[in-house]
Each structure stands twice: as C-alpha cells, then as structure tokens.
C-alpha positions, 0 to 999 in steps of 0.5 A, spaced: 459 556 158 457 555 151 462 557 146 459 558 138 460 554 134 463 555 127 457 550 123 451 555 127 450 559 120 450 552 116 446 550 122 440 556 121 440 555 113 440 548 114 434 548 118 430 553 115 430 549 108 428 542 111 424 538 116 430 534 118 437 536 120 442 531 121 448 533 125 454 528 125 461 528 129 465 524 134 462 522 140 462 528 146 464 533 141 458 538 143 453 535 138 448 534 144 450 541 148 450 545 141 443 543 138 440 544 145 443 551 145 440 552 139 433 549 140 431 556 145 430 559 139 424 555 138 422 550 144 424 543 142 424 536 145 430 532 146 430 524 146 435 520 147 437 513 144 440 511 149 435 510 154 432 504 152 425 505 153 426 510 147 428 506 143 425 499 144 419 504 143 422 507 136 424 501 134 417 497 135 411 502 134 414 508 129 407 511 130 407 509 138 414 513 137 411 518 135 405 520 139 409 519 146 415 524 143 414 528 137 407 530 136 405 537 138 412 539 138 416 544 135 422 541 133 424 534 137 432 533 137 434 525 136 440 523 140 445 518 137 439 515 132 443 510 129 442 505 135 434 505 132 432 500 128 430 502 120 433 509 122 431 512 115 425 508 114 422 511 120 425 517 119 422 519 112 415 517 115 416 522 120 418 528 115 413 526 111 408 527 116 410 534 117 415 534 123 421 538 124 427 533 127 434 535 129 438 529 128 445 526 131 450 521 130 457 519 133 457 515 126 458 514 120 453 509 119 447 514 118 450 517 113 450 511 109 445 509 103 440 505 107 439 512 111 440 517 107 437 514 101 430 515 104 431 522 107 433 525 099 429 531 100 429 531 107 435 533 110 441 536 110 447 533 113 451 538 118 459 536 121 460 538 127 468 536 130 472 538 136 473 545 138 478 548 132 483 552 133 478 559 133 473 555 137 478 553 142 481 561 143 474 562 144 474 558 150 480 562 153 476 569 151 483 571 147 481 576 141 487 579 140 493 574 138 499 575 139 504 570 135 507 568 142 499 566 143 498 563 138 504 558 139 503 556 145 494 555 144 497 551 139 501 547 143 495 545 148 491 544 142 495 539 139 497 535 145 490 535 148 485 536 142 478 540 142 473 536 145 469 541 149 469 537 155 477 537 155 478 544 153 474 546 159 478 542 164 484 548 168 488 541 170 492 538 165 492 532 169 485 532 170 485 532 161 489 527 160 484 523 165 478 525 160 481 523 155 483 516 156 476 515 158 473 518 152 478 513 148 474 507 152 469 509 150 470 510 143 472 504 142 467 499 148 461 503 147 460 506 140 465 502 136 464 495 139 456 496 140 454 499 133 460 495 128 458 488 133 465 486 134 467 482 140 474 482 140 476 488 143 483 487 146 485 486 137 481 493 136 485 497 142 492 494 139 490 496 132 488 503 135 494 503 139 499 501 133 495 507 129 497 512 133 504 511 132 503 511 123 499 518 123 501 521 116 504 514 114 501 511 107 497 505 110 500 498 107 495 494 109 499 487 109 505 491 114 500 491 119 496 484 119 504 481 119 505 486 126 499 485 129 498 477 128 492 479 125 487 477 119 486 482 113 479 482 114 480 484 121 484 489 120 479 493 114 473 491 118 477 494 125 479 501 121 472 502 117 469 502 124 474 506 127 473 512 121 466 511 122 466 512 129 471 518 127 476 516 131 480 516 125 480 519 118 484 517 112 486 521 106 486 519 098 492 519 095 491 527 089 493 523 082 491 525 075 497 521 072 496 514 074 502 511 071 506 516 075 504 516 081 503 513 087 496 507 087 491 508 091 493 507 098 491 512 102 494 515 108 492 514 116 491 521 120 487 521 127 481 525 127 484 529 134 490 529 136 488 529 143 484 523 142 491 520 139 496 522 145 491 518 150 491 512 145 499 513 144 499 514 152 504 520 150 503 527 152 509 529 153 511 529 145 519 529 144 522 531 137 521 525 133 514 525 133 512 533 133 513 533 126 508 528 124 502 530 130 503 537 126 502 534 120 495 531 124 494 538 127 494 541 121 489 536 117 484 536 122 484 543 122 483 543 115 478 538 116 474 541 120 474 547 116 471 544 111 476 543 106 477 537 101 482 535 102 488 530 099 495 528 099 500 527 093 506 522 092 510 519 086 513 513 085 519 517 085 517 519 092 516 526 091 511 528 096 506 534 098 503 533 105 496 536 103 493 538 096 486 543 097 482 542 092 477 548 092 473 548 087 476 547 079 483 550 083 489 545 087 493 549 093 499 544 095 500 545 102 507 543 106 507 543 113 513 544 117 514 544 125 519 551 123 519 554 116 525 560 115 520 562 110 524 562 104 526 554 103 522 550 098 522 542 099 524 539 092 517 535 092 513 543 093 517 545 086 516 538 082 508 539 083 508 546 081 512 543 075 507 538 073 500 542 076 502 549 075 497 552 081 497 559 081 498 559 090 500 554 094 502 554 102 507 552 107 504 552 113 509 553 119 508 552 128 515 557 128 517 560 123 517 568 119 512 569 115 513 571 107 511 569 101 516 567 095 514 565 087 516 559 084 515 559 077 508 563 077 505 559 082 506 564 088 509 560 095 506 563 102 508 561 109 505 562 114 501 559 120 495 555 121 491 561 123 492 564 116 491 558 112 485 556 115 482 564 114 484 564 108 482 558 105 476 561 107 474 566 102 
C-alpha cells in the first residue's frame, strides 16, 4: 500500500525546475518507495550505491557510469549517492550534460558544501522524514478524527514512531523487532561506514545515554565525564549521529545575549520510535511522558517544515519551542495535559520581552480554548491543529 506523501506537491515543483532533485531523510523512512512511486509518471532508471558494482563504476569511470546507467533515460534515481566518490563533481558533470537525476541520501554529508557547491543551479533539496501524524492516519484510512482517536493514533505514533515499515506492522511486538533492528542499522551501517568510526560499542553507549536526555540542554562536559569518553569523541559521535538523522539538536532563540542563555543547544531525537528501541523502553511511565511529548511535538513540527527554536534565560525561564515564520515568533509550551486556562510564568516573561502577537499551548489531553495575555492571543489546542495552523 502506498500512502501520500506530505512533500509530493514541493517534489513535483522541484522536478519540473531542475535537472537534479535530491531527497534527503533517515534511512528507510520512504525515500526509495516514494521516488519510484513517483518515477511511473515518467518512466526512470533506479541505481543503487549499495551495489557495489555500481559504485566501483561511479567512482572510476564518471563517463562509463553514464553510458551503462543513465544515457537514454528519462529520469535515473541514485540511490543513497553519498557512498560514490566525488559526489558533486560528478553530479554537476551529469547535469550539465542534459540528464534528469533524482537523488537520495540517508545523510547530511550530501548537503554539505563540497556537494552542494557544485549543484548551485542544479538541484533542489527536498526532506522527507517518517510518517507525521497525518501521513501516519492515512495508513489507518481514518478521515474522520474524533478526539478519542486522536489520542490514541497519537499514543502509537509516539511509542512506535513513523517509519513506514513500522507503521504498517499490525503486531506490536513484531514493531518493536523492527526497530531495534533498524537502530542497528543506523548506527553499524550508515553512521560507522559513512563517518569511519570504529568504536562502535562508545557510539551505542552515546546513543543509548541520548535517549534518556531528550529535551535537555547539552552540557558537552557532563556527559564526557558519564561515559568516560573524550571531547572529541563525544562531538564527532553526535555530528554523525545528526547527520545520519538519528538525532537533531535545537538552538537556543535569544536576541539579548546578556540575558539569555549562550549557545548550547537542546538534544531531541528525530523519531520517537527509534529513541524507545535505543531506551529499550516502550512501555512509557509517567516520568519520561512528559519529555518523549515534548519530542513528538518537535518532530512533527519539524517534519512540518517548521524552523524552529527553544528559549531560555539565565533566570531559568524557559519556553519549550519558538516557530520563527517569516519576521513573525510563536512561542509554543507543550503539556501532557492542559486545563486550557493556565499559563506557565515562563509563557508570560517571553510575551513580555518579545511581544508576539499568538502563541500556543499544545496539549495530548486537555480542553481547547484560547485566553489573551497582554495582546498576545494563547491557543491551547492539540498537535493536529497546530501543525495546520502553522501551515497557513
């Protein structure tokens, strides 16, 4: 069964404008399936990097490539092309020539300068992520949404993720194998054979101790002393594990550098699911429902599209995220349950030193209501309606 994708309008724009399309996103999160679905349109070629054969070809004889796997083609789809040699290089040379290449990438490296600075002009850079909540009710064919089914698509969303494979599985135990299995292969495959790192019991121990800090401010020096392990380490290890989108961490919103908190930045997982197999913890107690919320509501804001920051003073006051849309910053509190009427302290001091005109406070149970605060006008409402929201 194929659902939808929220990217696919962006995708069709993206392709008619540009000789390469490259589409980037955690490993099996529906890059391949999504592009082949949309390559009947037009007929394409698909090529993985995972075959060695092809890439032995790629990275020796560009032009040889070329001959066996793209000329005469419509459109060729490279599959995980950060595994060639020369990427850019090569890919500008193909471009240039007049061929239509799709493109994807289970990491970050694609995107950075020595590939990308030879595709200005070129190509248009698409995210694709897990399935988001609306994707993830797609695949339950449920258009009406009741708030008690609301609650409870979110609860399995939360605890077992959007990866597509995942979502698909009837079995709850049969979920659970998949994604222990797929946090293996994250961390043996992409992260250890792309970033060369050879330790990988030190990278299992650094994801697994991540997976109990979501929604923490990273303190770079508090976790080298916990896991016995160098600076160095620790900072190589966690930029691979963001660009292999395991991870993402979110910069601190400040516009008064006195006042407010420096630069560290806060410390989320790019699917909840993912981070439960790693925690080994899918049954989620009380403790830790608040932060994994907290989670869920940033990668659905991600996942949206959104830009998104966090805010925090040295006095300790604190708003979970701030949406910067545009010259415009929403302040967003997120709550496990909301009684539609209480606002934090910290909610009042950001309105007071920013003055927004909106802000939100996003609830998994809770009434739905709006309040006004100075002239800033308070939602509480659910991740549904946010995220729509944002939208317009």
């Amino acid at each position: 069964m194929y659902i939808s994708r929220d990217i696919t309008k962006q995708f069709n724009s993206a392709a008619r404008l540009n000789n390469i399309v490259v589409v980037v996103g955690p490993r099996q999160a529906g890059k391949t399936t999504f592009l082949k679905e949309q390559s009947k349109k037009v007929g394409a070629q698909y090529i993985s990097f995972d075959d060695p054969d092809v890439k032995d070809l790629f990275d020796r004889d560009i032009k040889g490539f070329e001959n066996q796997y793209v000329r005469g083609e419509a459109v060729t789809i490279l599959d995980e092309v950060q595994y060639g040699k020369d990427p850019g290089m090569k890919l500008k040379y193909l471009a240039d020539s007049g061929k239509r290449l799709w493109v994807t990438s289970s990491s970050q490296l694609t995107l950075g300068k020595e590939v990308l600075s030879w595709l200005v002009g070129r190509a248009e850079v698409i995210r694709i992520y897990p399935f988001s909540l609306g994707e993830f009710l797609a695949t339950k064919n449920i258009r009406e949404v009741t708030e008690k089914i609301q609650l409870r698509a979110v609860e399995e969303h939360m605890v077992y993720g959007g990866y597509p494979k995942v979502v698909l599985e009837p079995e709850r135990q049969d979920k659970e194998l998949l994604l222990r299995g797929l946090a293996e292969t994250i961390t043996l495959k992409d992260m250890a054979r792309t970033f060369q790192i050879e330790d990988i019991s030190s990278l299992e121990r650094l994801s697994a101790y991540l997976s109990h800090y979501i929604g923490n401010v990273v303190i770079y020096g508090n976790i080298c002393n916990d896991l016995g392990m160098s600076f160095q380490s620790v900072k190589k290890y966690m930029d691979a594990m963001e660009k292999s989108y395991l991870i993402v961490r979110i910069q601190p919103f400040y516009r008064n550098k006195l006042k407010e908190v420096l630069k560290q930045p806060k410390i989320y997982f790019i699917d909840t699911g993912l981070r439960n197999a790693i925690a080994n913890e899918f049954s989620i107690s009380p403790e830790i429902k608040g932060k994994l919320f907290e989670n869920y509501v940033l990668t659905e804001l991600i996942k949206s599209g959104a830009n998104v920051r966090y805010w925090q003073t040295k006095g300790r006051a604190e708003v979970d995220f701030v949406v910067q849309k545009g010259s415009e910053i929403i302040p967003i509190e997120v709550k496990v349950k909301a009684n539609g009427s209480q606002v934090e302290r910290s909610m009042h001091s950001f309105i007071a030193t920013y003055a927004p005109k909106r802000g939100f406070v996003v609830f998994n149970e809770g009434l739905k209501s709006r309040i006004k605060v100075g002239s800033c006008i308070i939602k509480f409402t659910d991740i549904s309606e946010l995220i729509s929201t944002l939208k317009q």
